[in-house]
TORKOL-4160 file (C-alpha; in steps of 0.2 Angstrom, whole numbers, padded with zeros to 4 digits, m for minus):
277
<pt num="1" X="m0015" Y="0081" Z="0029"/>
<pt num="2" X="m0030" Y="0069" Z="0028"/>
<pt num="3" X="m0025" Y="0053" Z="0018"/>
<pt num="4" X="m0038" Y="0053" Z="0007"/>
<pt num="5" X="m0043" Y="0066" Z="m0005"/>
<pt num="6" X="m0059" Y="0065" Z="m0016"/>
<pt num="7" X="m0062" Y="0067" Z="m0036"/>
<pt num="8" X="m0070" Y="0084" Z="m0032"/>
<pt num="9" X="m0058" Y="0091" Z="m0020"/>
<pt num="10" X="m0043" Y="0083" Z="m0032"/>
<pt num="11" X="m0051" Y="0093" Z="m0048"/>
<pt num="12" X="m0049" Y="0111" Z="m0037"/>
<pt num="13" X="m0031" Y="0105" Z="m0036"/>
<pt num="14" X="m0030" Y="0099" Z="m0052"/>
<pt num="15" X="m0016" Y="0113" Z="m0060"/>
<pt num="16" X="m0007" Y="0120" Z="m0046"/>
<pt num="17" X="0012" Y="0116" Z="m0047"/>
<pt num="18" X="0015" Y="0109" Z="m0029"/>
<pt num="19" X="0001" Y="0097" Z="m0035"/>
<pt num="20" X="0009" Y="0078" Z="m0042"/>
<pt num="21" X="m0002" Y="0062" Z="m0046"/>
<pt num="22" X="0006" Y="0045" Z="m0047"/>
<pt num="23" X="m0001" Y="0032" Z="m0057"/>
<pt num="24" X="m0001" Y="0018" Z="m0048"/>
<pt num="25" X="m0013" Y="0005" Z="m0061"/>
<pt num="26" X="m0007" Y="m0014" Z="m0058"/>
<pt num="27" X="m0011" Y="m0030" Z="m0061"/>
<pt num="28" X="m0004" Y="m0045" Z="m0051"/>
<pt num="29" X="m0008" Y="m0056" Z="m0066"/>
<pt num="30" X="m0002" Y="m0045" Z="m0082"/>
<pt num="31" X="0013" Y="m0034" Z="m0074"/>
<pt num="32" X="0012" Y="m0024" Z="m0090"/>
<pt num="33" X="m0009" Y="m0018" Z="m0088"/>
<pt num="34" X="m0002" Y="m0003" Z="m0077"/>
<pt num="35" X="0009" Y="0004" Z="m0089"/>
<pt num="36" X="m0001" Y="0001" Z="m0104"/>
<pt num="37" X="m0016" Y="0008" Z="m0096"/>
<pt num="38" X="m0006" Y="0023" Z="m0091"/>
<pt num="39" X="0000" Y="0025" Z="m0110"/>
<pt num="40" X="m0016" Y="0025" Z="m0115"/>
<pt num="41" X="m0023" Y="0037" Z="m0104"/>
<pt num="42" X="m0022" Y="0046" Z="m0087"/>
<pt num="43" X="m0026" Y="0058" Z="m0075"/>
<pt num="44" X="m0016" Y="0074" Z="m0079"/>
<pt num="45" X="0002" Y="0076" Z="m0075"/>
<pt num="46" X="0002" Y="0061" Z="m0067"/>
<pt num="47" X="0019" Y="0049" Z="m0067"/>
<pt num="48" X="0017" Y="0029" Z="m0068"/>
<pt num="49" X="0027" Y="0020" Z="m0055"/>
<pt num="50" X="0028" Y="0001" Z="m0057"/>
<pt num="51" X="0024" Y="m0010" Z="m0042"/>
<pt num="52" X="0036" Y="m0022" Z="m0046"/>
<pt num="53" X="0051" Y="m0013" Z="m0053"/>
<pt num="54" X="0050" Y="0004" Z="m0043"/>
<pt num="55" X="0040" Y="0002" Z="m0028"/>
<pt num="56" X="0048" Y="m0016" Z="m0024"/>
<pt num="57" X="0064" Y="m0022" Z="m0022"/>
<pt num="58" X="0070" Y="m0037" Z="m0033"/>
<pt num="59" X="0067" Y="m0055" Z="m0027"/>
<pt num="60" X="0077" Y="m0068" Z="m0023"/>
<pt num="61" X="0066" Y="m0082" Z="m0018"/>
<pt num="62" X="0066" Y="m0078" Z="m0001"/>
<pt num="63" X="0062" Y="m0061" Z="0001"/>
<pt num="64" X="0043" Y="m0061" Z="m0004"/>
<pt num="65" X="0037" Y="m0055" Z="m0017"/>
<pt num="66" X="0035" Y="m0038" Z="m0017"/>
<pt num="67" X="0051" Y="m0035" Z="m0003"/>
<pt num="68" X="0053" Y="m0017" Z="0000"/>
<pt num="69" X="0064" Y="m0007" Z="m0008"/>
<pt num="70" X="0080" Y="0001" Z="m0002"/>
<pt num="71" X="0078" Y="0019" Z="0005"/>
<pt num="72" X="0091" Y="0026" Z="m0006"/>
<pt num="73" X="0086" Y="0019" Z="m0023"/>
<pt num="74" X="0067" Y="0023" Z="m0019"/>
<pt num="75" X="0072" Y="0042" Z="m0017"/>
<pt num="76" X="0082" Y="0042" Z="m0032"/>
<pt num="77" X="0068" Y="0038" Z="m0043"/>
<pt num="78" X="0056" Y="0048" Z="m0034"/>
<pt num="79" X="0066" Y="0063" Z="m0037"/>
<pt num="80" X="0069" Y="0057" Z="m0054"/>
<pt num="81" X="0051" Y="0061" Z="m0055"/>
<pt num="82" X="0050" Y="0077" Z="m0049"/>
<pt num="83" X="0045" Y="0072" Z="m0030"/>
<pt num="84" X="0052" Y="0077" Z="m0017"/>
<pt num="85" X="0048" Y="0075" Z="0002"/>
<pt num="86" X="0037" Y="0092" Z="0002"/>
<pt num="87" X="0030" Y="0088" Z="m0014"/>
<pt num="88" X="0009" Y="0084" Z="m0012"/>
<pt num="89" X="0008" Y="0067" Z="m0019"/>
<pt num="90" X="m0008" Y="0060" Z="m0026"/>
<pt num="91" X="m0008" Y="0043" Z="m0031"/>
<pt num="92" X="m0022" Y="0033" Z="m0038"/>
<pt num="93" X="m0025" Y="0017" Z="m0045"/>
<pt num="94" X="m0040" Y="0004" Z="m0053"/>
<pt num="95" X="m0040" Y="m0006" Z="m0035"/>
<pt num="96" X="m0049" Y="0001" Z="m0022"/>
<pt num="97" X="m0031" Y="0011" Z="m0018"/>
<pt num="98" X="m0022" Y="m0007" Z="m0014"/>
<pt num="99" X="m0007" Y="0000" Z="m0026"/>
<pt num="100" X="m0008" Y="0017" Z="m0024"/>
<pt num="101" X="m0009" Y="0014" Z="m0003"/>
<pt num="102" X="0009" Y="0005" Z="m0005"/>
<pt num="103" X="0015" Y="0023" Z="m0013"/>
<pt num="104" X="0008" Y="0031" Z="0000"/>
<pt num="105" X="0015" Y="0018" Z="0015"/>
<pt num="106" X="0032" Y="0019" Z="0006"/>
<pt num="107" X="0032" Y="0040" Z="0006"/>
<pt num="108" X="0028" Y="0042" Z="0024"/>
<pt num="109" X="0040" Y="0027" Z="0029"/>
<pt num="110" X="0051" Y="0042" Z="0020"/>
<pt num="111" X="0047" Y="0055" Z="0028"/>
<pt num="112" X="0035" Y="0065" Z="0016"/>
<pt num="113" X="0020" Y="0068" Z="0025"/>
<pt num="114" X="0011" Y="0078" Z="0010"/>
<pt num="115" X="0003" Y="0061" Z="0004"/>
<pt num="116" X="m0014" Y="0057" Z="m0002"/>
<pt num="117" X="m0021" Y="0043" Z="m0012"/>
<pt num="118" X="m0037" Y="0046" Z="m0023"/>
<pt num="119" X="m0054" Y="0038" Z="m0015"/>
<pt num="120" X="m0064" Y="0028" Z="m0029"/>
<pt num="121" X="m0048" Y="0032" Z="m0038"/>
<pt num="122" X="m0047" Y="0028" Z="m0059"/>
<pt num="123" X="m0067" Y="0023" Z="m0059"/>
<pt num="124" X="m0074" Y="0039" Z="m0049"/>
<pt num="125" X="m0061" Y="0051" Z="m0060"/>
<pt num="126" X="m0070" Y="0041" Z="m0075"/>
<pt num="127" X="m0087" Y="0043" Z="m0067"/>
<pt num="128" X="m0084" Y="0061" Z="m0065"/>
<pt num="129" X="m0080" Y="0065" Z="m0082"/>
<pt num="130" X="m0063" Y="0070" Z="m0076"/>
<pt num="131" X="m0050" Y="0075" Z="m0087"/>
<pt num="132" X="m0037" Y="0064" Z="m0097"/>
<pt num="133" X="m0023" Y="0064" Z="m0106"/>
<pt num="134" X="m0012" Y="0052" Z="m0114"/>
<pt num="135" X="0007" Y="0064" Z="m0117"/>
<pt num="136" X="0021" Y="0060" Z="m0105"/>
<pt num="137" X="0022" Y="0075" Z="m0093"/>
<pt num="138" X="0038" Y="0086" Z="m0093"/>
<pt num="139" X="0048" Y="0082" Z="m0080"/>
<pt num="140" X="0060" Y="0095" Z="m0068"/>
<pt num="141" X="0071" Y="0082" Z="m0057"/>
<pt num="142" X="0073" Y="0083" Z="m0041"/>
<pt num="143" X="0083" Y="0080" Z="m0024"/>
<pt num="144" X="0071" Y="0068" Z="m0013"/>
<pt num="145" X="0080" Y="0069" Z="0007"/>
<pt num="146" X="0074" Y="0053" Z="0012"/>
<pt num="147" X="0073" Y="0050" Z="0031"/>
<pt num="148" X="0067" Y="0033" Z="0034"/>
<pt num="149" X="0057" Y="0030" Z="0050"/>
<pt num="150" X="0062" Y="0010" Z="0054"/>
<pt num="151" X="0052" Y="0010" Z="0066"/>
<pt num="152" X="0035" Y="0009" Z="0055"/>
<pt num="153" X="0041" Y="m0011" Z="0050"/>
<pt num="154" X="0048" Y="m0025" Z="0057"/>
<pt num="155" X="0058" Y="m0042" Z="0052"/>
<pt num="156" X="0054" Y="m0060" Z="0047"/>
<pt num="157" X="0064" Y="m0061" Z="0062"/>
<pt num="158" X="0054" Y="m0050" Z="0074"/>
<pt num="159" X="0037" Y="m0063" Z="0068"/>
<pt num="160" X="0048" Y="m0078" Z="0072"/>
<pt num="161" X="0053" Y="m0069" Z="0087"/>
<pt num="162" X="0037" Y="m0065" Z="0094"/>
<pt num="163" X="0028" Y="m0083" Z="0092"/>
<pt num="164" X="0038" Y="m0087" Z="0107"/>
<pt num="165" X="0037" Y="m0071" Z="0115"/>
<pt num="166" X="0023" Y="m0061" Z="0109"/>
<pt num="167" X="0025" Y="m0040" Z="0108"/>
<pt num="168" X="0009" Y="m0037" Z="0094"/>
<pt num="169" X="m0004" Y="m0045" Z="0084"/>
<pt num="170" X="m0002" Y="m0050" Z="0066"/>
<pt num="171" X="m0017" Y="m0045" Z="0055"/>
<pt num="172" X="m0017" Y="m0052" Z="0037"/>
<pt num="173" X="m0027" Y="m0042" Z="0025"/>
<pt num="174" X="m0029" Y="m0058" Z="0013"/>
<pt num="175" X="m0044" Y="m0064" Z="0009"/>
<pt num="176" X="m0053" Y="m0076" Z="0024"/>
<pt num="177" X="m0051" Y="m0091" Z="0008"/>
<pt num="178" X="m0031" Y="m0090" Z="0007"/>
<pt num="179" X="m0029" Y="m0086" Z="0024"/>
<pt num="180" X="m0034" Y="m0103" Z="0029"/>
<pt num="181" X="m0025" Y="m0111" Z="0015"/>
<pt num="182" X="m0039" Y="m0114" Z="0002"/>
<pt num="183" X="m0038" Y="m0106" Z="m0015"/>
<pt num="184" X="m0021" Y="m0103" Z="m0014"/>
<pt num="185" X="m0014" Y="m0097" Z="m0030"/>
<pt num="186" X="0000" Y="m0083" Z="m0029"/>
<pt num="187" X="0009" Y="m0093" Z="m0017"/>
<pt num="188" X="0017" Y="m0109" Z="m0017"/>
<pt num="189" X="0010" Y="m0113" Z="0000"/>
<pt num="190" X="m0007" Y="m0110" Z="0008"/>
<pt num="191" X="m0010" Y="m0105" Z="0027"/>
<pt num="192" X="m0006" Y="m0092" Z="0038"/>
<pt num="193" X="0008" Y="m0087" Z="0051"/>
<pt num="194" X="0001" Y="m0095" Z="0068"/>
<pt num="195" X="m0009" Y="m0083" Z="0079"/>
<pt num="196" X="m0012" Y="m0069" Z="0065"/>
<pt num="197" X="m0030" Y="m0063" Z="0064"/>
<pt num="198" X="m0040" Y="m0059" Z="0048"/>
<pt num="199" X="m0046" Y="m0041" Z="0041"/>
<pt num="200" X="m0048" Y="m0045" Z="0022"/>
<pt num="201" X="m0043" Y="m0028" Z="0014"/>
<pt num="202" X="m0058" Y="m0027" Z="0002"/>
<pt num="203" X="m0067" Y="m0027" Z="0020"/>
<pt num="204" X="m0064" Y="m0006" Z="0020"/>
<pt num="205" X="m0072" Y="m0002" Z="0005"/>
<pt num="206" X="m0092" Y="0002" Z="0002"/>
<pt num="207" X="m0096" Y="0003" Z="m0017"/>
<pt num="208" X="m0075" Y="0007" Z="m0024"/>
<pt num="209" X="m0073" Y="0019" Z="m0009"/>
<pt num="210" X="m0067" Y="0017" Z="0009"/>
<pt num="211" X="m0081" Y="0016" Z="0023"/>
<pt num="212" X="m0085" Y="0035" Z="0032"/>
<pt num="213" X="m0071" Y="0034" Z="0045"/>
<pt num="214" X="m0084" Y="0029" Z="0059"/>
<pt num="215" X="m0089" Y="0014" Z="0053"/>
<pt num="216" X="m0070" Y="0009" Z="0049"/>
<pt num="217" X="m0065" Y="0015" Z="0068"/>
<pt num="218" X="m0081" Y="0003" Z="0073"/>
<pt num="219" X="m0075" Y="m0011" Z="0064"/>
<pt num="220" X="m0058" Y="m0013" Z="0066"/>
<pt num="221" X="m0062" Y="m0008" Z="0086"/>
<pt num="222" X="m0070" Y="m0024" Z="0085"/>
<pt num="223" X="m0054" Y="m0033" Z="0081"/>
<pt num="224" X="m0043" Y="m0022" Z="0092"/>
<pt num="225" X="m0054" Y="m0024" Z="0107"/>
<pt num="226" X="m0042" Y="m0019" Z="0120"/>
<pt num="227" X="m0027" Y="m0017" Z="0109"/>
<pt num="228" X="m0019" Y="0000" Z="0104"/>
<pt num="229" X="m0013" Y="0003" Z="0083"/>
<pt num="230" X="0003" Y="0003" Z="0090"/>
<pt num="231" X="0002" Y="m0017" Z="0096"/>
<pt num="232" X="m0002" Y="m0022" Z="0078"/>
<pt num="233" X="0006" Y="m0028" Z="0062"/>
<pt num="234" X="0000" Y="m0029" Z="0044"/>
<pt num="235" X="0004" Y="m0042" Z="0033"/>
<pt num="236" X="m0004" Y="m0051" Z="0019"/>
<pt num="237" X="0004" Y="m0059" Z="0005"/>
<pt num="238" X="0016" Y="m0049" Z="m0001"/>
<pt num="239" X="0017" Y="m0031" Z="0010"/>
<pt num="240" X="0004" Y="m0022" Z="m0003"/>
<pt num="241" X="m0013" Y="m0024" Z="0002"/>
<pt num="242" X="m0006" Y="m0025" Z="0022"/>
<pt num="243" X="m0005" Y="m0004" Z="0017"/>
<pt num="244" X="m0023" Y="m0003" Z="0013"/>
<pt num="245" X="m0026" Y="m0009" Z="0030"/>
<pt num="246" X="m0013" Y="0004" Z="0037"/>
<pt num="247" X="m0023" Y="0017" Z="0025"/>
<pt num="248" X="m0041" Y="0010" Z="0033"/>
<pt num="249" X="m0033" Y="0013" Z="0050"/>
<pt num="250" X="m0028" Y="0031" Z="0049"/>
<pt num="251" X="m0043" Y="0037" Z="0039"/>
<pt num="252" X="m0050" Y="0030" Z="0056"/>
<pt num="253" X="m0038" Y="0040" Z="0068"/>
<pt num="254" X="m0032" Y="0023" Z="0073"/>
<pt num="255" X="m0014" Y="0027" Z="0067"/>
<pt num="256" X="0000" Y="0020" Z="0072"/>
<pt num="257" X="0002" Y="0001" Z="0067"/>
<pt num="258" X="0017" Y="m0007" Z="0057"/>
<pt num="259" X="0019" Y="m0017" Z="0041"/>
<pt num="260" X="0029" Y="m0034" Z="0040"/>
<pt num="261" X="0035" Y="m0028" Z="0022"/>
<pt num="262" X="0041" Y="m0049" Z="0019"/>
<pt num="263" X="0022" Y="m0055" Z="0022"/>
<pt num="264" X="0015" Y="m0072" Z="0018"/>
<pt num="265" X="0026" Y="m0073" Z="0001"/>
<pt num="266" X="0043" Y="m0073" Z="0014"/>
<pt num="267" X="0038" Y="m0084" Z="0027"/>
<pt num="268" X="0031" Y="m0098" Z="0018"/>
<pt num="269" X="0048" Y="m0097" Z="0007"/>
<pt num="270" X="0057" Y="m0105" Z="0022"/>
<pt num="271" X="0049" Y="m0123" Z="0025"/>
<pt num="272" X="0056" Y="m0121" Z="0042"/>
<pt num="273" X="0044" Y="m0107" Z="0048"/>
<pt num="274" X="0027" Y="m0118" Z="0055"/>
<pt num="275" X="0013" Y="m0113" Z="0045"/>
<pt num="276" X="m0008" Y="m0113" Z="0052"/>
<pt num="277" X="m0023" Y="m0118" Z="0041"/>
């Protein structure tokens, strides 16, 4: 399934049952805009699912700030939902698909491979005059058999590992101004883990939706240069936007990179890791 579906070919599918949209609205500065916005209004059918409280797992001032959840309680609260691994999952947010990319990261680090998240997202559903609702959908439970492939992430460990003994390339999707330390201000520390290079996450997106794959696979090519998907890792500040990247990259048919889940909020928690500006 492509990864991304758009407002018209998301309005055919609009009423058919094997059809669910997640709500994925958020704001790093107000935690409660999503779920307010959701109550309010919102595509129809859809679920809300909280960054913070169900597609994170909780912090302990060393984890990062976003650490990824455990498996087992993630697939509890999907099915809780009505989702399960064969379900076809729509998620959308008011980002550019930063939020609703981390749903889609977090289903396919599961095993669903149904998964699409809504180019444009809540603006082009608005633009299009697409249906709204504001009533709670009625929910049938379900059994979500998580699988998790491990493979798709890797460790604060395996970045401080590889510093001294490089296996892949870090890419930060942070903005070029945090990643050299200026402007800091979700963070306690400014910089960048030594030798990662810069794709700012905004950098895949053309007027709220993601460049024609083309242009993406030109792009990020550049970057690559000789480099296969598979010898790079995403990371930005907290193991959300470094999924939009991960998106970019398979709407590209670059598939294939990992995700340091910890990101920039873990490593600068330890004043023992070096820092770069």
């Amino acid at each position: 399934m492509k990864p991304l579906i758009t407002v018209a070919e998301l309005k055919s599918l609009l009423h058919t049952p094997e059809l669910l949209l997640v709500d994925c609205r958020h704001d790093l500065t107000d935690v409660d805009a999503g779920r307010a916005a959701y109550l309010q209004s919102h595509l129809p059918g859809a679920r809300f699912m909280h960054l913070d409280e169900d597609l994170s797992a909780p912090k302990n001032g060393r984890n990062g700030r976003h650490p990824l959840p455990n498996a087992a309680t993630l697939a509890l609260k999907l099915g809780a939902l009505g989702i399960s691994k064969n379900s076809h999952v729509v998620a959308y947010d008011a980002s550019g698909g930063a939020f609703a990319a981390r749903l889609w990261w977090l289903l396919r680090w599961l095993g669903a491979d149904q998964v699409q998240v809504l180019d444009g997202g809540w603006q082009a559903w608005l633009a299009s005059e697409g249906e709204l609702v504001n009533g709670i959908p009625a929910i049938t439970p379900v059994i979500f058999d998580a699988t998790p492939d491990d493979a798709r992430h890797v460790s604060v460990d395996d970045v401080l590992a590889n510093l001294t003994t490089p296996q892949f390339q870090l890419v930060d999707a942070r903005s070029p101004e945090r990643f050299v330390g200026i402007g800091e201000t979700l963070d306690p520390v400014g910089g960048h883990i030594p030798d990662a290079a810069n794709r700012f996450f905004m950098h895949n997106l053309q007027d709220g939706h993601f460049k024609p794959a083309e242009v993406l696979r030109e792009e990020w090519q550049v970057l690559l240069g000789d480099m296969v998907p598979n010898d790079v890792v995403h990371q930005c500040g907290s193991g959300v936007t470094a999924c939009h990247n991960l998106l970019a990259l398979e709407v590209a048919g670059l598939s294939g990179g990992r995700l340091y889940p910890g990101s920039w909020s873990e490593w600068c928690s330890d004043p023992g890791r070096p820092v770069a500006v």
